[in-house]
Backbone as numpy.savetxt, mean C-alpha at the origin, in Angstrom:
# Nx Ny Nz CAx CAy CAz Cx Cy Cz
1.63 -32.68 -11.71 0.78 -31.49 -11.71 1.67 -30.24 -11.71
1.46 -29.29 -12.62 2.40 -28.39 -13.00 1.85 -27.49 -11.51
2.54 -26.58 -11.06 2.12 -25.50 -10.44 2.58 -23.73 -10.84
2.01 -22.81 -10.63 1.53 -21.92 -11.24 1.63 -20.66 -10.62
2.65 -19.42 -10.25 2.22 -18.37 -8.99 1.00 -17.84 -8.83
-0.05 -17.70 -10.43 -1.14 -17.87 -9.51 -2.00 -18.53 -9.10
-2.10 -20.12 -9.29 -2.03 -20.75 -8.24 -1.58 -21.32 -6.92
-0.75 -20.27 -6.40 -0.09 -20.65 -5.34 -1.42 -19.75 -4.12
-1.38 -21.13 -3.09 -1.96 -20.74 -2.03 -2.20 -19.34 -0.88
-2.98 -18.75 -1.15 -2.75 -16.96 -0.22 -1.61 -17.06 0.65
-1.51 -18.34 1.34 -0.27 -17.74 2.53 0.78 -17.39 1.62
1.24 -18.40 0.72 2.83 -18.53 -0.34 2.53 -17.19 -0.87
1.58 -16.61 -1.38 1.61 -15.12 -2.13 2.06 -13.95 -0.98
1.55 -14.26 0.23 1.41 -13.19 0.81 3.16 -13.30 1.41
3.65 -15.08 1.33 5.27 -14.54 1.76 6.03 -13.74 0.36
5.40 -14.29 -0.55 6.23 -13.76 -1.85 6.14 -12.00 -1.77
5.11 -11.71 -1.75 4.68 -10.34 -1.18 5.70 -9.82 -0.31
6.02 -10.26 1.14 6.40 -9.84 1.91 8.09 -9.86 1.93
8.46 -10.45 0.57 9.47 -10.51 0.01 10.32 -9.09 -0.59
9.21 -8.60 -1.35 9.09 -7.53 -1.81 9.91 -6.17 -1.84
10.97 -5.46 -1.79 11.39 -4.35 -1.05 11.03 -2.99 -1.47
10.03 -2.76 -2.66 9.19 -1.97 -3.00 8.11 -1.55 -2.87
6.88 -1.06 -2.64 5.96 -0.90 -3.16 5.06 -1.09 -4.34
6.75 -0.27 -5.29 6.12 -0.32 -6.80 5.85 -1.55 -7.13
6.64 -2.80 -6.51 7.05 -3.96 -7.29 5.48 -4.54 -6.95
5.02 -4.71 -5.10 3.77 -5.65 -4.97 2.80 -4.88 -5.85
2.75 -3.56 -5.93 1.87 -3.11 -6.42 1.51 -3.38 -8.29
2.57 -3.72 -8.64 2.92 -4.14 -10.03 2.14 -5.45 -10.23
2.88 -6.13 -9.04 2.34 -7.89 -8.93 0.95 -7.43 -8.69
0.49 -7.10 -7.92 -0.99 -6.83 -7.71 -1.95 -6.77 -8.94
-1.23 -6.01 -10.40 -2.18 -5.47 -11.24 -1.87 -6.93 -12.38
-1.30 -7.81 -12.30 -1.32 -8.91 -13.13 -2.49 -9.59 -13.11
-3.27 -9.76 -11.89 -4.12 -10.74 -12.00 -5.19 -10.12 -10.72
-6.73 -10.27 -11.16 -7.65 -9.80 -10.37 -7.46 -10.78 -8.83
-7.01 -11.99 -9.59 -6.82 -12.86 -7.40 -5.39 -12.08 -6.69
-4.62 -11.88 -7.28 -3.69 -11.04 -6.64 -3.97 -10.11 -5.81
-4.83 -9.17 -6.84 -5.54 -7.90 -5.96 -6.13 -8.12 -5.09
-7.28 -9.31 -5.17 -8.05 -9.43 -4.17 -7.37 -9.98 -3.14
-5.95 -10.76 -2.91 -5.24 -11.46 -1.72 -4.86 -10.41 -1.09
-3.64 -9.45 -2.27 -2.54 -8.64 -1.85 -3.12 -6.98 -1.45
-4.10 -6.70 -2.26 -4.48 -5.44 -2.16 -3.86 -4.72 -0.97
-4.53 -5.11 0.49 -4.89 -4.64 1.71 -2.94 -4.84 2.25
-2.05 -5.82 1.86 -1.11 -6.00 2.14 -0.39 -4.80 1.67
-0.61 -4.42 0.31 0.43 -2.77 -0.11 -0.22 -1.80 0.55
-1.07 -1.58 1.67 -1.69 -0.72 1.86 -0.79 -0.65 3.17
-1.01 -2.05 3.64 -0.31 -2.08 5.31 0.92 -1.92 4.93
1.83 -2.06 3.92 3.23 -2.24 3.92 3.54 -0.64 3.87
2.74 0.59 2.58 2.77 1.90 3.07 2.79 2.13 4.23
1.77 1.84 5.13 2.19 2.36 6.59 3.03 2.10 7.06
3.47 0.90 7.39 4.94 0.49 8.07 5.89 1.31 7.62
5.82 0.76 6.18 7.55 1.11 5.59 7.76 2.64 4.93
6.74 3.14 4.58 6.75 4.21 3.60 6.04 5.16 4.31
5.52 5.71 5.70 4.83 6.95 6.27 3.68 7.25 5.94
3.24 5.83 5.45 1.59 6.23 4.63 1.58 7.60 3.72
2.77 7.21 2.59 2.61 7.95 1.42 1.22 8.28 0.88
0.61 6.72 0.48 -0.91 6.65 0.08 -1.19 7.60 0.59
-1.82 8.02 1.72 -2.33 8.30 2.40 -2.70 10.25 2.13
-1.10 10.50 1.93 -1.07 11.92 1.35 -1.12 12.13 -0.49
-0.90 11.24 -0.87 -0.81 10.96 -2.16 -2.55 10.97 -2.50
-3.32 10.37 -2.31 -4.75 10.32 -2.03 -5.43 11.61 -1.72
-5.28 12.04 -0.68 -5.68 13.40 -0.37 -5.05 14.67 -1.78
-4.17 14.31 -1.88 -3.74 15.45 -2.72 -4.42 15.80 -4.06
-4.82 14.15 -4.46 -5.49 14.07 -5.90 -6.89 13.30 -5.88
-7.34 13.61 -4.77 -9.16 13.50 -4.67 -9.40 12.15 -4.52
-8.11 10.94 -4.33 -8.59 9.80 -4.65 -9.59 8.92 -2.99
-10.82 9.20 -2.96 -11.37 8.95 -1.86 -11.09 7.68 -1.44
-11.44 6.43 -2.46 -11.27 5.01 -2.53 -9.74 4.88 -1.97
-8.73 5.10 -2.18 -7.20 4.93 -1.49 -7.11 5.49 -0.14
-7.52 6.86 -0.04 -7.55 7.51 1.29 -8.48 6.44 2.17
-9.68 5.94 2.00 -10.23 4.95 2.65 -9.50 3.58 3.05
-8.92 2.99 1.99 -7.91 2.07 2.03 -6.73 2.26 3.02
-6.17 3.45 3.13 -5.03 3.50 3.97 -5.16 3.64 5.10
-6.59 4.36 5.69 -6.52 4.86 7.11 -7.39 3.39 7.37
-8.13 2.62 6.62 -8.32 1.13 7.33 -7.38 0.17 7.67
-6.02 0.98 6.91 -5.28 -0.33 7.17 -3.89 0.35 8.30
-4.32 1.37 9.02 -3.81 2.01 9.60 -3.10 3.38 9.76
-2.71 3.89 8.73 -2.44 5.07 8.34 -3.08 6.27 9.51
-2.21 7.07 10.02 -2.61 7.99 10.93 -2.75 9.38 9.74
-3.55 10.45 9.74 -3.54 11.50 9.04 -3.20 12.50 9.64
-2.78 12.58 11.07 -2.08 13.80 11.72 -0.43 13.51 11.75
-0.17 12.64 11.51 1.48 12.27 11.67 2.58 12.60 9.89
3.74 12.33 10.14 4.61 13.49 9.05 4.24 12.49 7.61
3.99 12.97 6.69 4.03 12.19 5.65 5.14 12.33 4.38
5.65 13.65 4.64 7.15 13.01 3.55 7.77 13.37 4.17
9.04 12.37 3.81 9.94 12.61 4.99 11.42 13.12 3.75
12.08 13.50 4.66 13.26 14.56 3.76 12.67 15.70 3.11
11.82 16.18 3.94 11.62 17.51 3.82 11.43 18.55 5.18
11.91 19.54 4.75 12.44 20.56 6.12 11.13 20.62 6.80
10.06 21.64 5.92 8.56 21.11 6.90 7.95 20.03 6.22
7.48 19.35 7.53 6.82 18.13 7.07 5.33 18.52 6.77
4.60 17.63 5.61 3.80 17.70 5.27 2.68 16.76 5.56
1.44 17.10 6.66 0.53 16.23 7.15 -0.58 16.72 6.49
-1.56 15.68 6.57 -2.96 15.81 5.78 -3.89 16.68 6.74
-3.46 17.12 8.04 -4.50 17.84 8.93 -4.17 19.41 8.06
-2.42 19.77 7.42 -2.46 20.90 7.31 -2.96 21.15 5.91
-3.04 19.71 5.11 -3.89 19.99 4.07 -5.37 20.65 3.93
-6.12 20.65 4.87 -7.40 20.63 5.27 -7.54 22.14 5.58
């Protein structure tokens, strides 16, 4: 029986996922295949928060995208805390408002 990445079982995707050292990359993997999205989606969302300052998060706000801004603060994303970082003032979504 041949096997297939996308047939590989949610846990094996979600280590392959967690493999990852991008964003761009799960998010890439994500758009190959609609079961991807539906496993991994919520995983690039949590990995922004951890690893990336919940970019989404300001990235969303900036360009109206409601559906992502929803996505990020469910998957934890704070909207009063710094969102880019290497910059002299930091830029939060409260001072967007």
């Amino acid at each position: 029986m041949e096997s297939t990445l996308p047939g590989l079982a949610p846990e094996l995707l979600l280590s392959v996922a967690n493999k990852l050292e991008h964003p761009k990359d799960l998010n890439a993997l994500i758009q190959t295949c609609r079961r991807f999205y539906s496993i991994l989606d919520r995983e690039l969302y949590r990995a922004d928060v951890r690893w990336h300052g919940s970019s989404a998060l300001l990235w969303a706000a900036k360009h109206g995208h409601v559906g992502t801004l929803q996505k990020s603060l469910a998957e934890g994303a704070d909207p009063s805390g710094p969102r880019e970082t290497g910059v002299a003032n930091r830029v939060t979504i409260t001072h967007m408002s």
